[in-house]
N, C-alpha and C positions, 0 to 999 in steps of 0.2 A: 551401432548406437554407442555413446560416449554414456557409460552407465556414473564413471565418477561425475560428469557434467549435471547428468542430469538427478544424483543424490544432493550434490551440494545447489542445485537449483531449487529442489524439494523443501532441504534445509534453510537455503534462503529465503523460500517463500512464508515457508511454516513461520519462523521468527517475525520476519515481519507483520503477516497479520495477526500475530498475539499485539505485537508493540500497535500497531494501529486499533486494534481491538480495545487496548486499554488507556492508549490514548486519545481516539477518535472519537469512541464512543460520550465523552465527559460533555468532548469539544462541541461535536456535534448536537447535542442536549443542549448546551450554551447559545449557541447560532440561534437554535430553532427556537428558545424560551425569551432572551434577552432582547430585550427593546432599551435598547443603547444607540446613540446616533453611530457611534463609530463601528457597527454592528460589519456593516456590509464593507468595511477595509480586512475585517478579522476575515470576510469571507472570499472575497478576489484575493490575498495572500493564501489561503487555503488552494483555491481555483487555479492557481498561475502555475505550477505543472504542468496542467493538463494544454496550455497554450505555448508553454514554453519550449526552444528546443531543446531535445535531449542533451545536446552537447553544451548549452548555453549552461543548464544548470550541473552536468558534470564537471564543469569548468569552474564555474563557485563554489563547490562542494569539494572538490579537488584543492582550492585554494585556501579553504575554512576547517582544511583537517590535515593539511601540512605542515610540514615540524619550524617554520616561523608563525603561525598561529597561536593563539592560548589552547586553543582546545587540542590540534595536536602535538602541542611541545609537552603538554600535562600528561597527556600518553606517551608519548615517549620517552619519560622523566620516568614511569611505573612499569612501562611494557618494556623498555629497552631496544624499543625498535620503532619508526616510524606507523602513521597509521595508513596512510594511502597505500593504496597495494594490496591489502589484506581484507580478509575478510567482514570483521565488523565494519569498514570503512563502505561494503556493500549494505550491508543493513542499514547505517545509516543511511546513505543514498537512496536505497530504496524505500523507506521509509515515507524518504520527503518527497520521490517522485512518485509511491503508489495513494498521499495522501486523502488527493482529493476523490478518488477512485473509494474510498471506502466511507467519508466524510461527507460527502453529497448524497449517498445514498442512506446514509445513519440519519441525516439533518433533514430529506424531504418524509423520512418514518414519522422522526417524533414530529416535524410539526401536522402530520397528521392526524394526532391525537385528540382526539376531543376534551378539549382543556376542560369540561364541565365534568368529565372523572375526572381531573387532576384536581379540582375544587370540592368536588363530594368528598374524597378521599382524604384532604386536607380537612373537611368540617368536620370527620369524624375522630379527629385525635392522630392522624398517621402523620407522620414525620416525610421531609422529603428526600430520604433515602429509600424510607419505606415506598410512600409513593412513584417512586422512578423504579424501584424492582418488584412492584407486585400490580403496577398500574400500565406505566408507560411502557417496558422492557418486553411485556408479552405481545400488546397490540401494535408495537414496531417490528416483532420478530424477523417479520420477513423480509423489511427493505434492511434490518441489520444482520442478515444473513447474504443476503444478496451483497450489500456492500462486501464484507467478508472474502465473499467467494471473487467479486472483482476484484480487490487489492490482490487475491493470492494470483488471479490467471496473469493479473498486471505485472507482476512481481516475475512470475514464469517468461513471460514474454518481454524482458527489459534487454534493452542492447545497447545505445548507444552511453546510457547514463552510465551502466556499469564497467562498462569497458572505457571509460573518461577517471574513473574512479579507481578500478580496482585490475586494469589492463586483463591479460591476460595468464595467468597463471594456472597449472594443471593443477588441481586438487586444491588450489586455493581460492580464487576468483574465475576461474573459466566455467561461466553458465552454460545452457544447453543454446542459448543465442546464439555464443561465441565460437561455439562448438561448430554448432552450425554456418556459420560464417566462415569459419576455419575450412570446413570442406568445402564451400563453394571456393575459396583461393586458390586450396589444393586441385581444384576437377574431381574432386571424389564425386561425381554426381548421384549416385547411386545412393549412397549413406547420407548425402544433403537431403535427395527427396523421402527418406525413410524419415529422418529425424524430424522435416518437414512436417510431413503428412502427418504422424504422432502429432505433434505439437496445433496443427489443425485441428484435431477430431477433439484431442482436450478443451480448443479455447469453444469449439462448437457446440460439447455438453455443456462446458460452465454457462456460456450464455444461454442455454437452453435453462438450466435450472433456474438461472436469473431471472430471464423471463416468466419463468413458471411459476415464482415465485411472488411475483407484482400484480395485486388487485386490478380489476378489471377496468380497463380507462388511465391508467397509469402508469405509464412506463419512464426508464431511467433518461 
């Protein structure tokens, strides 16, 4: 087992479902509440990942954080070094490719909520911060947990976007994907099926728990 592979895949994962947690969860509140015409463009942008190929979106994400961009000439002007390559250039992309993976499953929570608490709650004086963490927050828990736990298996099992992204570097960008892809080039097939088979049985509980988690009749 490539144990550096698979700590900075850990680390990978962990960051990004904070960054999706804090900014999914808003987004996702907004989807599910907002009656706006332009509602469901905010939402096929959200969805287009998950139908996109991997490479298609490593490829604009690669081109959108290169040192002729704003965004990465502005890092390169602070960091002193280009951003593709590198690690936060992985979060970022992961990010955008584990979105909707946590964001569809935040958005079918809350609009399961019975808006007539969100109204009671409001006639009694409560504000709608109050409202969204003592109302909305608890009886969503589980498809915002579930979301959660998909972004991070999503995040663990990325291959093609991060390696468009962030290639292949030891201790820096080499995930446990890559890792594993590395031995199957090599014929290590021994250490491929180890790494494998791990990486199966993890995404087999996470879905377990996911499922375990989603009310009866509903699933993701």
């Amino acid at each position: 087992m490539d144990w550096q592979a698979i700590w900075l895949t850990a680390k990978l994962a962990g960051i990004t479902t904070l960054i999706l947690a804090a900014t999914g969860i808003p987004l996702a509140w907004w989807l599910a509440r907002a009656r706006k015409r332009y509602t469901f463009l905010v939402d096929a942008l959200v969805g287009l990942p998950m139908v996109l190929p991997p490479t298609v979106l490593g490829f604009y994400v690669l081109v959108a954080l290169g040192p002729h961009s704003p965004v990465g000439s502005l890092y390169e002007s602070f960091a002193g070094h280009i951003l593709p390559f590198t690690f936060e250039s992985l979060v970022i992309a992961s990010v955008l490719y584990s979105l909707p993976f946590a964001v569809r499953p935040f958005t079918a929570a809350f609009a399961g909520v019975d808006g007539r608490l969100l109204e009671i709650s409001r006639s009694l004086g409560r504000g709608p911060l109050y409202t969204f963490g003592r109302v909305a927050m608890p009886l969503s828990a589980p498809g915002v947990i579930s979301g959660l736990v998909l972004a991070f298996v999503h995040t663990v099992g990325e291959f093609g976007v991060v390696l468009m992204v962030g290639g292949n570097i030891a201790g820096e960008t080499r995930t446990i994907s890559i890792s594993l892809y590395d031995d199957v080039q090599s014929l290590d097939y021994a250490r491929a099926h180890y790494t494998a088979a791990v990486l199966l049985a993890f995404s087999f509980v996470a879905l377990c728990v996911t499922y375990a988690l989603q009310p009866k009749g509903r699933q993701l």
